[in-house]
N, C-alpha and C positions, 0 to 999 in steps of 0.2 A: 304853496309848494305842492307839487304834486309826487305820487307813490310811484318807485321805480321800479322796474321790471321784476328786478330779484326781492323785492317788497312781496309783488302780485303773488310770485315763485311759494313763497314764504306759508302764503294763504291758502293756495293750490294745496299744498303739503299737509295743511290742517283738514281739509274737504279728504283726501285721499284718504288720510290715515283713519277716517271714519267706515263702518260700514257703507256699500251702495247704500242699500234700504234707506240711509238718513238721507242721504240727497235726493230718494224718490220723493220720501214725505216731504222733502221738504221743496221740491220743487211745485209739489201740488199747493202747499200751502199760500205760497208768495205767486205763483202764476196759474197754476191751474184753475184758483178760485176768483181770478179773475178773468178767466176764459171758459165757464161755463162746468167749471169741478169736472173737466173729462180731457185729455189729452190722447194724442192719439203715440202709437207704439216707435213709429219712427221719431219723431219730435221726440219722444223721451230717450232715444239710445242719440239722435243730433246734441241734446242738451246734457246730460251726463260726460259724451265723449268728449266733449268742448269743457269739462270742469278737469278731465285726465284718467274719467273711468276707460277699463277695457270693456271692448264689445260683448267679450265672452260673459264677464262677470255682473253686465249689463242684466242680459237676457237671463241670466239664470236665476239675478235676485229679481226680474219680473215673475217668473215663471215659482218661484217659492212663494214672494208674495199671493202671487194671484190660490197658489194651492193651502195657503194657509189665512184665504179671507181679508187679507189685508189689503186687496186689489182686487176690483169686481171687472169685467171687461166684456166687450162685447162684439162681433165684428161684422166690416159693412165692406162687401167686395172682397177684395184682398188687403183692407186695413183691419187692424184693429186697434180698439180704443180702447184705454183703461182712466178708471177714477176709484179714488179710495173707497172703502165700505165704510158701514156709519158708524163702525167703532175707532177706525184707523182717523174720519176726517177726525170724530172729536178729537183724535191727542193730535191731533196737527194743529187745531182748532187752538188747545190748551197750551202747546209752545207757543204759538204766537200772542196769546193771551197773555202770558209770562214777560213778553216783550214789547207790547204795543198797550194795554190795558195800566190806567192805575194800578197801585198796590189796594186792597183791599179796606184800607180807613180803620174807621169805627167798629169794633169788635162788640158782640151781643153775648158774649161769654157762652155760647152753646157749641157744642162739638157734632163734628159728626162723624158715624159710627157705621160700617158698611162691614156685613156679614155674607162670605160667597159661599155657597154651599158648595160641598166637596164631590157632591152625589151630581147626576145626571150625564147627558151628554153637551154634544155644544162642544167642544175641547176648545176649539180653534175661537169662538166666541166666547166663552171666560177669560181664554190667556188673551183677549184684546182688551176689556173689562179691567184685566190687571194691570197691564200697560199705560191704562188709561189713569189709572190711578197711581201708579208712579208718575205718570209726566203730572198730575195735580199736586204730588207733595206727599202721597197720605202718607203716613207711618203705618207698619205693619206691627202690631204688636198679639198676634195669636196666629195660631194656622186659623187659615181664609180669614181672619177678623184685620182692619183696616182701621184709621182714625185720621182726623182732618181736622183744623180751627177755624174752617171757612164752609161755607155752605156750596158745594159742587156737585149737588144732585143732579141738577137741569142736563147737564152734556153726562155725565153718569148712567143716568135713565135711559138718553136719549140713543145712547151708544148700545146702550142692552137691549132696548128694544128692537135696534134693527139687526139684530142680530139674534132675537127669540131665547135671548137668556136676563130679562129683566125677574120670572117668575125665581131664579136662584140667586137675588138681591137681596136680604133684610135689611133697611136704611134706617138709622136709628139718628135725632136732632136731640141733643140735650145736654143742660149743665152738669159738671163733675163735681163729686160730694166725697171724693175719697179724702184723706186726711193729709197728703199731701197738697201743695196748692199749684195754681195752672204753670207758673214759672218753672218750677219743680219738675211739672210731667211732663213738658213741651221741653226741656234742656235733655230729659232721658231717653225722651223720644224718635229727636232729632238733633245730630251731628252740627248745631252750628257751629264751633269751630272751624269745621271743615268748610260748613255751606260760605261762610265769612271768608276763610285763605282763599277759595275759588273765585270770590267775586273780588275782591284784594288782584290775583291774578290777571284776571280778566280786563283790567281800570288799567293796570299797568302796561298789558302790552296793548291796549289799543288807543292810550293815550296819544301817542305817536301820532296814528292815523288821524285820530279825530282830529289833531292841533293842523295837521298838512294835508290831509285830502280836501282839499275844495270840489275835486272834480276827476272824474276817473273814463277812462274809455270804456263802450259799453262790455265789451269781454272781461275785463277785469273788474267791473263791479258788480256781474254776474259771477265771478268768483268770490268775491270778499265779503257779499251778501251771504252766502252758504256758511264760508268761515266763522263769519261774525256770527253768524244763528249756532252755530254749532260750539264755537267755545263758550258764548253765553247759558247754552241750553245745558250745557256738562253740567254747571252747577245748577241753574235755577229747575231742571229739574227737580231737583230734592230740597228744594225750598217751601215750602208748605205756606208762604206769606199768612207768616206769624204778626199775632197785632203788636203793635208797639210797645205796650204794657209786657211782653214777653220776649223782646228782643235785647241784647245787649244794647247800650247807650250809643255805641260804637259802631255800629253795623253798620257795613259797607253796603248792603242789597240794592239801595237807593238810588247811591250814586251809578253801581254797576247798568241799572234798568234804564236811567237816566239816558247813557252813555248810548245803551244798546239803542235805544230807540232812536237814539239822534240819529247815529250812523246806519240804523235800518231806514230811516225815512230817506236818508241824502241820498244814499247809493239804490235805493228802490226804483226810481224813473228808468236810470239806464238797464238795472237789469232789466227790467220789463221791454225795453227796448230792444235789446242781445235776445231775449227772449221771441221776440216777436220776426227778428231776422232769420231764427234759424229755419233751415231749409227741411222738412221732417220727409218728403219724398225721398229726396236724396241721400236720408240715410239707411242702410242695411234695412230689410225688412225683417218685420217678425213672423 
């Protein structure tokens, strides 16, 4: 069976109702990094306005982006190109991580524990720092103090360095000794109820698709690609992939990942193909 028109409509409506900014990111993630992590400024207002963004609201979340570091660019003639900074690729890095990567197995019982100093400068480099660590899960449990049950230094670091705020990092690895125990502080910490009804959601309404999409034109699974990234990512943001020993017996996270990944792999080819049609001269310059 294949997805009808007013299906597409449906998905379109989920992409809209997000900020631009998430369809920037996320168009770098699925295509840009596979075209050299730099796209140029027309291709991005061609690829946005073909999901239903307005020109106006295009341009203007480049232009924030780019003044608040979240977009580095550079220009050659009368183009220019933009690619994410290295705090923005990691949480781009970290959704799709969320969606293409196993769950994380075998737990070592160690925590990790990230302190951001309140002092300095940087602005725009901490608040991507924090970003980054919401799209990984942490829990926030003090001003600037952070906590996590997976070890996520590597893109952490990796993100503060290139943006010359890893010195206001203190990263701490290690077992909990309070007298509560980890089921305990992992339920207080984080909302699974919630994190579980999102992914519950999420199974339901894309169950449909998975059962009847065999095959999609390439415009519309350069739309359903966005959608599908973006209701999955609502919740599995704030998933912290908790190990097993700390999950309800019940948890849906699985299947929801399961899901995600099948229908990002099917509809992948053609968007890259929509992707690669479109015309970026011909649209509006910047």
């Amino acid at each position: 069976m294949t997805v009808t028109s007013r299906q597409v409509e449906k998905f379109r409506r989920v992409v809209l109702a997000a900020p631009v900014s998430y369809s920037v990111y996320s168009v770098f993630s699925f295509y840009g990094s596979r075209r050299g992590n730099e796209l140029a400024g027309t291709w991005l207002v061609a690829a946005l306005t073909s999901l239903g963004h307005e020109v106006a609201a295009i341009r203007q979340t480049l232009y924030r982006m780019e003044s608040s570091e979240v977009l580095r660019s550079r220009v050659v003639g009368r183009n220019k190109f933009y690619q994410l900074s290295p705090g923005a690729r990691a949480e781009a890095e970290a959704g799709l991580a969320k969606i293409m990567e196993p769950a994380g197995g075998n737990w070592d019982g160690q925590w990790t524990i990230v302190q951001l100093s309140a002092e300095g400068e940087a602005r725009d480099g901490k608040e991507l720092v924090r970003e980054l660590m919401r799209a990984e899960g942490f829990a926030r449990v003090g001003p600037n103090l952070f906590v996590h049950p997976r070890d996520r230094t590597a893109r952490l670091l990796r993100a503060a360095r290139g943006h010359d705020v890893a010195e206001m990092l203190t990263i701490f690895r290690g077992a909990r000794v309070a007298p509560t125990g980890d089921l305990a502080y992992a339920t207080s910490s984080w909302n699974l109820d919630d994190i579980a009804a999102g992914y519950r959601q999420f199974v339901k309404r894309y169950t449909p698709l998975d059962d009847r999409a065999r095959s999609l034109a390439d415009a519309d699974a350069f739309i359903v690609r966005f959608a599908l990234v973006f209701d999955y990512l609502e919740t599995a943001w704030r998933d912290p992939d908790l190990p097993r020993e700390l999950l309800p017996i019940d948890w849906p996270g699985a299947t929801a990942r399961k899901m995600a990944q099948s229908l990002y792999r099917r509809f992948l080819p053609a968007a890259l193909a929509f992707g690669d049609q479109l015309s970026g001269p011909a649209a509006p310059a910047l």
